[in-house]
Every structure is written in C-alpha cells, then in structure tokens.
C-alpha positions, 0 to 999 in steps of 0.5 A, spaced: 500 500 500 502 506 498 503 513 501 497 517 497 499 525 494 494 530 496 491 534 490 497 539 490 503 534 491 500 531 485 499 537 482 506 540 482 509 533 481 507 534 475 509 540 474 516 539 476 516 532 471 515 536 465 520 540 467 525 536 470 532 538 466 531 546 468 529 545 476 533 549 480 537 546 486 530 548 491 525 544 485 530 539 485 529 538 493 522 538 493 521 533 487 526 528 491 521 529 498 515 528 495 517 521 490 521 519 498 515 520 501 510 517 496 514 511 496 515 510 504 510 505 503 512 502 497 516 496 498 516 491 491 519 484 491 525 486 488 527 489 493 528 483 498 532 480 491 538 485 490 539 485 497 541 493 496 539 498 502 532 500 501 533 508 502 541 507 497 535 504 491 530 509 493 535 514 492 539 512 486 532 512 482 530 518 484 536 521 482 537 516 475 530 515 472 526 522 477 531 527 476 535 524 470 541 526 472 545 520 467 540 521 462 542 526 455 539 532 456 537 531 448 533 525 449 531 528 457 528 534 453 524 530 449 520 526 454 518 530 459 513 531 458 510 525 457 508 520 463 509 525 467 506 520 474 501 524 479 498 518 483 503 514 489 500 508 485 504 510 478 511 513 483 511 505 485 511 502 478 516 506 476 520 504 482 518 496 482 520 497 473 527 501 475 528 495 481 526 490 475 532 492 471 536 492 475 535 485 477 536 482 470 543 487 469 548 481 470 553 487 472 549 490 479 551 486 484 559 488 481 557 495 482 559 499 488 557 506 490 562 512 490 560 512 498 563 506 499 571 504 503 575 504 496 580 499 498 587 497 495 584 490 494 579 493 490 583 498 486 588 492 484 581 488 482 578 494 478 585 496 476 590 491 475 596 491 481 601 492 476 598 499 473 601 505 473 597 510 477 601 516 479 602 515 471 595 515 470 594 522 473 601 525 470 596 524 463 591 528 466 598 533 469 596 531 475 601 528 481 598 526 487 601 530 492 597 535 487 590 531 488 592 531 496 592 538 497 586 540 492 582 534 496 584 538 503 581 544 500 574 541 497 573 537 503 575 545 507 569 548 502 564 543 503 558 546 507 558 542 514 552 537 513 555 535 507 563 535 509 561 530 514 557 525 509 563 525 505 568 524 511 564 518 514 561 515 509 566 515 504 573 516 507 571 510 512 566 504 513 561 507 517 556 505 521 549 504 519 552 507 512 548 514 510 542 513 514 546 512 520 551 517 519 546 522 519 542 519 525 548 520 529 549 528 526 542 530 525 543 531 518 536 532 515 534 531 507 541 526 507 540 523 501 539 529 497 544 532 500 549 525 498 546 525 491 549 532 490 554 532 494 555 525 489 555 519 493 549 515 491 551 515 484 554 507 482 562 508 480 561 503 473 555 507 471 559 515 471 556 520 465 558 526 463 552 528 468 556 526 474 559 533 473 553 536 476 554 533 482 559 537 487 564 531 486 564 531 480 564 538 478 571 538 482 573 531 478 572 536 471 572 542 473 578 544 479 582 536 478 581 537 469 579 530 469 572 529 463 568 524 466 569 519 460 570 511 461 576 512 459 578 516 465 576 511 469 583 508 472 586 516 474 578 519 477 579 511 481 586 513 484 583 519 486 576 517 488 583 514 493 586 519 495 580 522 497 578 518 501 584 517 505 584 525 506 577 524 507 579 520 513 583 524 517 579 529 516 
C-alpha cells in the first residue's frame, strides 16, 4: 500500500516532471521529498532480491530515472513531458520497473557506490596491481601530492552537513552507512544532500552528468579530469586519495 499525494503534491509533481532538466537546486529538493515520501510505503519484491539498502535504491532512482541526472539532456528534453506520474500508485511502478532492471543487469551486484571504503584490494581488482597510477594522473598533469592538497581544500569548502557525509561515509566504513551517519549528526534531507554532494551515484555507471554533482564538478572542473570511461583508472586513484584525506579529516 502506498503513501497517497494530496491534490497539490500531485499537482506540482507534475509540474516539476515536465520540467525536470531546468529545476533549480530548491525544485530539485522538493521533487526528491515528495517521490521519498510517496514511496515510504512502497516496498516491491525486488527489493528483498538485490539485497541493496532500501533508502541507497530509493535514492539512486530518484536521482537516475526522477531527476535524470545520467540521462542526455537531448533525449531528457524530449520526454518530459510525457508520463509525467501524479498518483503514489504510478511513483511505485516506476520504482518496482527501475528495481526490475536492475535485477536482470548481470553487472549490479559488481557495482559499488562512490560512498563506499575504496580499498587497495579493490583498486588492484578494478585496476590491475601492476598499473601505473601516479602515471595515470601525470596524463591528466596531475601528481598526487597535487590531488592531496586540492582534496584538503574541497573537503575545507564543503558546507558542514555535507563535509561530514563525505568524511564518514566515504573516507571510512561507517556505521549504519548514510542513514546512520546522519542519525548520529542530525543531518536532515541526507540523501539529497549525498546525491549532490555525489555519493549515491554507482562508480561503473559515471556520465558526463556526474559533473553536476559537487564531486564531480571538482573531478572536471578544479582536478581537469572529463568524466569519460576512459578516465576511469586516474578519477579511481583519486576517488583514493580522497578518501584517505577524507579520513583524517
């Protein structure tokens, strides 16, 4: 059984459907707070087969097929504004269908969140123990003595809420995960936070929209690393060095 939208939250779900490549970061908190609620009590069979955090899948759809952020804006433009869901009953379909695909995706279960520990384990696994990583960030004129100070100075930067999503949930492995950290910090809205801050997105899955996040404007935009398969070894080394920054933080 679903949570019911009153007549105005349907209304202006709507409205923030059609328009959903042009929302505002305001728009973008409230359309996440109306489909979170609208899906509190929406829990499909799916669910229990992936074995994922409920709260981590709800959020990773919100931001993938609701506020599609991975999509072509092309492609986003043409659809917005068709089916454009106004009950709880249809949010939950779109949810069950995303949970669907990703059940029958072979890859899902090798994924791994960006807020997950990044250990020298799974960077050998994912990269190759063998690999030149310091050379993979000299092809991008970085060093990592380079990447180090730059992450100290985007951790500094960051708002407090979001500085300690990023050093608990990403530098270390943390209780209770995003849910927990935010509990022990009384961090509201947390996962609209994580998702901008970039820590709800999958490390396989990373688009050129990743750059809308606050890490992956850093990745582009500060570090010059373009957000592209082939840069996935050097933004890997970085997302390490973060993450050991992260942890002394």
């Amino acid at each position: 059984m679903q949570e019911t939208l009153s007549s105005e939250e349907s209304g202006e779900l709507v409205r923030l459907w059609r328009r959903r490549q042009t929302l505002t970061s305001n728009d973008m908190g409230r359309m996440y707070r109306i489909v979170g609620d609208a899906l509190v009590a929406c829990n499909p069979p799916e669910l229990q087969v992936l074995g994922e955090g409920r709260q981590e899948l709800v959020a990773q759809f919100i931001y993938v097929k609701v506020l599609r952020l991975d999509a072509d804006p092309d492609e986003a433009e043409e659809r917005a504004g068709h089916s454009a869901p106004s009950t709880a009953f249809a949010l939950c379909a779109y949810f069950r269908r995303y949970l669907i695909d990703c059940t029958r995706s072979a890859a899902f279960k090798r994924k791994l969140s960006i807020g997950d520990q990044i250990t020298e384990a799974q960077l050998e696994d994912e990269l190759g123990a063998d690999e030149d990583l310091e050379g993979c960030l000299a092809e991008h004129g970085l060093s990592s003595l380079a990447v180090q100070q730059a992450a100290r100075a985007f951790i500094a930067e960051l708002p407090e809420p979001e500085r300690i999503l990023l050093c608990e949930g990403f530098g270390r492995e943390a209780e209770g995960g995003l849910s927990g950290i935010a509990s022990r910090h009384a961090i509201a809205s947390y996962h609209y936070r994580a998702g901008r801050l970039g820590l709800v997105h999958k490390r396989e899955g990373l688009t050129a929209d990743y750059a809308k996040t606050r890490l992956g404007g850093w990745l582009q935009g500060t570090l010059g690393i373009a957000i592209e398969a082939d840069n996935m070894a050097a933004i890997l080394q970085v997302f390490k060095i973060l993450g050991a920054e992260a942890s002394y933080a």
